[in-house]
Structures are given as C-alpha cells and as structure tokens.
C-alpha positions in Angstrom: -82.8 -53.4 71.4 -82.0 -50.0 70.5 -83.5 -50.1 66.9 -86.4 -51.9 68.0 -86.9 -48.9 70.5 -86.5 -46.3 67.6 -88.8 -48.0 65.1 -91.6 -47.8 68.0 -91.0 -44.8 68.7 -90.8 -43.7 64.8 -94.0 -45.4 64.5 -97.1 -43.4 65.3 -95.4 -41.0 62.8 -96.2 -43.6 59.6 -100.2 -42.8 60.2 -99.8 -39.1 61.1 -98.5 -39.0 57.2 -100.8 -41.5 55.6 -104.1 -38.8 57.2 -102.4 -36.2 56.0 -102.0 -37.8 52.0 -105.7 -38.5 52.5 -106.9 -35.8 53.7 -104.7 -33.8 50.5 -106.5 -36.0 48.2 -110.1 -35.6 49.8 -109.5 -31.6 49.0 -108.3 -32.1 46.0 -112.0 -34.3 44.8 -113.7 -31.3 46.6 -112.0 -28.7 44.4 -114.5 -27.9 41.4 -114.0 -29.3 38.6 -112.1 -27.0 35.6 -115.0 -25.6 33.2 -114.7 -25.6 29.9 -115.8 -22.6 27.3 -116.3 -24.8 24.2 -117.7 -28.0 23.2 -116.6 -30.9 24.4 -113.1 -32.6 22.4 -113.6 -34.8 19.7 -113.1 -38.4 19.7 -111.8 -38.9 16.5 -110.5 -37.0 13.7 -113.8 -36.3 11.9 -117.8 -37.1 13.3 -119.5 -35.4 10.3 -122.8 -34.7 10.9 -125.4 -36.9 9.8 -128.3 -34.1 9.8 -131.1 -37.0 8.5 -130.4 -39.4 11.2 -133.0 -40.2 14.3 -130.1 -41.0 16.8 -130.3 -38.4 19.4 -127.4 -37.6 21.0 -125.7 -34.5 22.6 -124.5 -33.2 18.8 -125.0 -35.1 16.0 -124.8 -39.2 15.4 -121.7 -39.7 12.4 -122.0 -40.6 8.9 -120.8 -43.0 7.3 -120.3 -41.7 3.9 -117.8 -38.3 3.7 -117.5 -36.0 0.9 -115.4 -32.3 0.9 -118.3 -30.7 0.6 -119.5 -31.8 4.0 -116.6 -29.5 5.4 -117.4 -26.2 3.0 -119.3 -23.6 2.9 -119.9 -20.4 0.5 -122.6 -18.7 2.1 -120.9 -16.1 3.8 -119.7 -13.9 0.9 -122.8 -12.5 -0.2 -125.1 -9.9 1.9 -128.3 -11.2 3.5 -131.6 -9.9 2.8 -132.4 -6.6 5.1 -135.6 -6.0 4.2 -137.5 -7.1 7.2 -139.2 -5.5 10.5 -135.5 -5.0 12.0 -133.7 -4.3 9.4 -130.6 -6.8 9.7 -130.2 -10.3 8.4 -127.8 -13.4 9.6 -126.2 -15.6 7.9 -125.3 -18.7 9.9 -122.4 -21.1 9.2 -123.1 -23.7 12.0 -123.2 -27.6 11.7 -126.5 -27.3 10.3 -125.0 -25.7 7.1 -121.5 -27.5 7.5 -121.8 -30.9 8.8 -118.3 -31.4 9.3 -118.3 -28.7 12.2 -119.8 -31.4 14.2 -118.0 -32.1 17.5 -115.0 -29.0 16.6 -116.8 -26.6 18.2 -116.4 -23.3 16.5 -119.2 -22.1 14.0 -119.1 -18.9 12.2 -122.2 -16.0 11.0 -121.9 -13.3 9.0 -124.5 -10.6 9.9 -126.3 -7.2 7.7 -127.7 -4.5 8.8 -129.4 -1.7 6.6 -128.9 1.6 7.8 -130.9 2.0 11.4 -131.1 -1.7 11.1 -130.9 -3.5 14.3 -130.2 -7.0 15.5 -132.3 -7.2 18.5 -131.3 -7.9 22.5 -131.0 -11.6 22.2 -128.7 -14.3 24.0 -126.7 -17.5 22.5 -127.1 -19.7 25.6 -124.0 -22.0 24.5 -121.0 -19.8 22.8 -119.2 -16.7 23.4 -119.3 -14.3 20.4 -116.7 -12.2 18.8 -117.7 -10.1 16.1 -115.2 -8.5 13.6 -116.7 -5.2 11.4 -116.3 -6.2 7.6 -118.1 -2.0 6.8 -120.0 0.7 8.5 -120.7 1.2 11.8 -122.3 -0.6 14.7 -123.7 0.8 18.3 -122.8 -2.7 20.2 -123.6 -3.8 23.6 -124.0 -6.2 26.4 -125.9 -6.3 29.7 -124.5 -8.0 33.0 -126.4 -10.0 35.2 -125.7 -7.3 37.5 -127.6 -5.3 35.0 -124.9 -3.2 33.9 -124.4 -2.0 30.2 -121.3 -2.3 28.1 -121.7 -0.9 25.0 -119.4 1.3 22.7 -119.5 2.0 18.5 -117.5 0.2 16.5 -115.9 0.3 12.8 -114.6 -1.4 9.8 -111.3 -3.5 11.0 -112.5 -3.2 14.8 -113.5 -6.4 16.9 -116.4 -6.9 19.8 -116.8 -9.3 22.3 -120.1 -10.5 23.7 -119.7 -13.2 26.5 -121.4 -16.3 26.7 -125.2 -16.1 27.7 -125.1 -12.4 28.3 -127.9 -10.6 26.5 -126.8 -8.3 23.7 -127.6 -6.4 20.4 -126.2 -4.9 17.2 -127.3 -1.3 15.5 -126.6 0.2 12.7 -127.6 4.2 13.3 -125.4 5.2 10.2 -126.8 6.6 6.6 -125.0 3.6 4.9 -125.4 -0.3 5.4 -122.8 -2.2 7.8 -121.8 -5.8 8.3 -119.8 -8.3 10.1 -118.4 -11.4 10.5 -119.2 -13.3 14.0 -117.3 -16.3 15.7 -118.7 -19.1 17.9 -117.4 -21.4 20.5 -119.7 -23.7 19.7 -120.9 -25.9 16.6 -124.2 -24.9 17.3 -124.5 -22.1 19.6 -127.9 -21.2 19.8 -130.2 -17.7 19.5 -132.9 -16.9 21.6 -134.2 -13.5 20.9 -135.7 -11.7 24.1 -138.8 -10.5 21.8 -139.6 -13.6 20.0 -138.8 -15.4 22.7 -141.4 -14.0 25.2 -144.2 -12.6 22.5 -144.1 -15.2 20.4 -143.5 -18.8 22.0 -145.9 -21.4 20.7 -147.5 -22.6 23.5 -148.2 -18.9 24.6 -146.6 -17.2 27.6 -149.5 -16.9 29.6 -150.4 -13.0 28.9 -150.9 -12.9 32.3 -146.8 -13.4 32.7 -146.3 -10.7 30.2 -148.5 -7.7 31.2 -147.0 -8.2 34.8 -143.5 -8.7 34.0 -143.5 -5.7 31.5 -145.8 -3.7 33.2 -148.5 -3.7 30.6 -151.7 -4.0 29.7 -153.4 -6.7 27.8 -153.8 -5.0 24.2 -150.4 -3.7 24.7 -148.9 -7.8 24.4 -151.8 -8.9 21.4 -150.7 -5.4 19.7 -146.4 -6.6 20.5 -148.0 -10.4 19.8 -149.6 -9.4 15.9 -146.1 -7.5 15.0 -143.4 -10.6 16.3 -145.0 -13.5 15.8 -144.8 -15.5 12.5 -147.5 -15.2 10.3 -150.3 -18.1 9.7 -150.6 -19.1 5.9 
C-alpha cells in the first residue's frame, strides 16, 4: 500500500520531465542553423568539372573521363597584361581554368598592377579573399556596410584580408609595378565590379537610376557609359 502511495505520488513528476526534454528540444530546432564560409563538402573524393556539359546544377555536373591535367594549372607564374584603362590585370585560377577545383572550394588569382595601376572597388559575392604581396606596394582597403573604411599599404611578404561580400580595391601608387597572389573560399567566387556593374550592364540600368543615385547628370553617365563599357566590333 505504501509503494502504491509513493508511485502516485511520484507520478505527476514523469510529465513535468518529459515538457521539459521537449521544450529543450523545441529550442534547440529554433537555434539558427551554423553557417558555413565555404562551399558546401564534397561527396566524393573527386567531382571534376565537366565545363561542356548542359546539366545545371549548383557547381558543376562530373565527368566521366579524368586526366592530371584536370587538376593543374600553370597560369599563375607569368605577369598579366597591364596595359588597359586601370592599369592592373587578374589572373584567375578558379574551376573554370582547373576543373578539378569543383566542389573543394578554394580557388586561387594572381593579380598586376602597373605603377598607379588600380584594381577597382569591386565585390566577390561568394568568397572571402586573402591576398599575399609577391612585389611592390599596394594601398588596400575595404568598406563596411556601416560604411566605414579599412584600408592600410602593404608590401612584399605582407598579407590582406578582404571579407566576403564587402566592397574593396587594390592600388599600386608606387614608381615600380606590384603584384600578388589572392586566395578564395570558393571554387568560383565571383567579381562584380561596382563600375561595370552599374555603367555597363546589358540590359541598361535605366539612366534614370544612375543620374539620381550618383547625383548626375545625363551626359555625365553616356560620357562614364562610352569609357566602361565593352566596345561593339
């Protein structure tokens, strides 16, 4: 009689428990979820890209047929051409130069710069970069979204980070030329360069959009439009 009286009265506690193990496990499915700064982990050992292929997928679909040379590169070693408007030149080494990056999620770039070349305020919308000086040296920034600038000069041996989707630029105010080499999160990270981007997207950003946002007039944007965008053959 007396156990039965102690199991009723031990009772209500049983539920009391079993709320509080669900309402733990409630919290825990309404915690966010852990983010992740690269591309998502591979499936398998190797997913070489096949670059020709009309799958579309988040990446690239696989091929079937792997050689060594779909994992090398030799790119990188030579300076690129700085004879253009800015002045700089990049030289990527993503998955669309080495297929076998697909799905490890790191690329690499190597980038010139001419004396008072520039690489212009631009963002990579998937990757954090981290830029190590090869020679010269390099006035390098980025902007918060709280608009604030970090910026500070770098040298030869020295090493820069630019986080993910920040806006950010590379120049070269020195007598002699400069270059690094640039690291990527991603396979494939991505460039959009403000410029470009607004003066010369095909459709057009409606001018309208342009002189507003940039407090400008009209033959302001076709005189920033006939210097940025690509020439018609």
């Amino acid at each position: 009689m007396q156990a039965r009286t102690m199991a009723r009265a031990s009772s209500p506690l049983l539920p009391c428990a079993a709320v509080a193990v669900l309402l733990l496990v409630v919290v825990l499915l309404l915690l966010p979820s852990p983010s992740t700064a690269g591309d998502p982990d591979l499936l398998q050992d190797i997913c070489v890209a096949d670059l020709t292929s009309a799958v579309k997928v988040n990446g690239f679909a696989c091929k079937a047929a792997v050689t060594e040379d779909d994992f090398y590169f030799r790119g990188l070693g030579a300076a690129g051409n700085t004879s253009n408007t800015y002045g700089s030149a990049v030289t990527g080494a993503n998955v669309e130069k080495v297929p076998g990056l697909n799905t490890l999620g790191v690329s690499m770039s190597r980038i010139d710069y001419a004396p008072g070349g520039l690489n212009p305020p631009h963002t990579h919308p998937r990757a954090t970069e981290m830029v190590f000086v090869l020679q010269g040296a390099l006035d390098v920034g980025f902007i918060t979204t709280g608009n604030r600038l970090v910026a500070k000069t770098i040298t030869a041996g020295d090493v820069f980070v630019f986080p993910r989707g920040l806006v950010h630029f590379q120049k070269n105010n020195g007598d002699v030329p400069a270059a690094v080499v640039s690291a990527f999160n991603s396979q494939l990270p991505g460039t959009q360069s403000l410029a470009t981007t607004l003066f010369a997207a095909s459709p057009e950003v409606p001018i309208g959009v342009l002189t507003k946002a940039f407090q400008i007039g009209t033959k302001e944007v076709d005189k920033i439009k006939s210097r940025i965008a690509p020439k018609k053959s």
